[in-house]
C-alpha positions as CSV (number, residue, x, y, z in Angstrom):
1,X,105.8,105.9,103.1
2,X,106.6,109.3,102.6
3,X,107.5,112.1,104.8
4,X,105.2,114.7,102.9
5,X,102.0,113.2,101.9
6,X,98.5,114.8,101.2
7,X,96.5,114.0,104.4
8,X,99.2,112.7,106.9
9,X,103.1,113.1,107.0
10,X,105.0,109.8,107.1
11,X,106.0,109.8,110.0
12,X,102.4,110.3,111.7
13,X,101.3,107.3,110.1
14,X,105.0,105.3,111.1
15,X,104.1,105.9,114.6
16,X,100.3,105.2,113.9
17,X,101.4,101.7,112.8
18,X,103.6,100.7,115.8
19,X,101.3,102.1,118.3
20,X,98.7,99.7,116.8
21,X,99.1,96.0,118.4
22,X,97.8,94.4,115.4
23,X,99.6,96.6,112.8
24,X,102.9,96.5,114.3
25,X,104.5,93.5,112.6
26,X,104.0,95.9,109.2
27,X,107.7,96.8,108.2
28,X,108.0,100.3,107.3
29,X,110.1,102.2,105.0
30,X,110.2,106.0,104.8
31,X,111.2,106.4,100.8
32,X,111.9,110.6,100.9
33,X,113.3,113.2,99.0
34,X,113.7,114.9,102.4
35,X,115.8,112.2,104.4
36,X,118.4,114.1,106.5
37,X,120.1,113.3,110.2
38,X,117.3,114.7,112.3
39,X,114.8,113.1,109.6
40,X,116.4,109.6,110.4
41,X,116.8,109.9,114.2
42,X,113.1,110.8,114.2
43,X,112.4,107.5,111.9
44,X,114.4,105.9,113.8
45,X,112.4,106.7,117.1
46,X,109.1,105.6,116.1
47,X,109.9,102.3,114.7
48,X,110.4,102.8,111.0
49,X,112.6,99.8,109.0
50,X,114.1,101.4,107.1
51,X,115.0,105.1,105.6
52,X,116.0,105.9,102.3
53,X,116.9,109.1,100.0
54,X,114.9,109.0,96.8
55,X,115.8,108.7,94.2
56,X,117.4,105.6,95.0
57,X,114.8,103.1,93.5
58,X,117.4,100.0,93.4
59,X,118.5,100.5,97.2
60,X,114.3,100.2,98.0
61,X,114.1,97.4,96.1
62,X,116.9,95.5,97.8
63,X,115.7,96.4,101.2
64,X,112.1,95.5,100.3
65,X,113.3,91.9,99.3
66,X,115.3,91.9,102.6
67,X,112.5,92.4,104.9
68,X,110.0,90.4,102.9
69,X,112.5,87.4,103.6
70,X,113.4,88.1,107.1
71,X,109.0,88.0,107.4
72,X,109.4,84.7,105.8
């Protein structure tokens, strides 16, 4: 997810997902252009995975294969 996104900020719908007893097992990533230290901390609170700056496309895809294996 994002952190700005058209009808609900990415972190909304972080904490959305793991509130939700059958949506919880859902790895998220917040993939931003506006990652900073209180950005992470707040990630970090409501359960996200991972948090990455964009436009680091090879670091998402390395942490995508990481967490698809550790599902596995």
């Amino acid at each position: 997810t994002d952190i700005e996104m058209p009808l609900m900020d990415g972190h909304r719908l972080t904490k959305l997902v793991k509130d939700d007893p059958e949506l919880n097992h859902i790895p998220i990533i917040i993939f931003s252009s506006l990652i900073n230290d209180d950005m992470k901390r707040k990630g970090k609170r409501l359960g996200a995975d991972v948090q990455l700056s964009k436009p680091e496309i090879g670091l998402l895809v390395g942490e995508i294969d990481k967490l698809l294996d550790y599902k596995n």
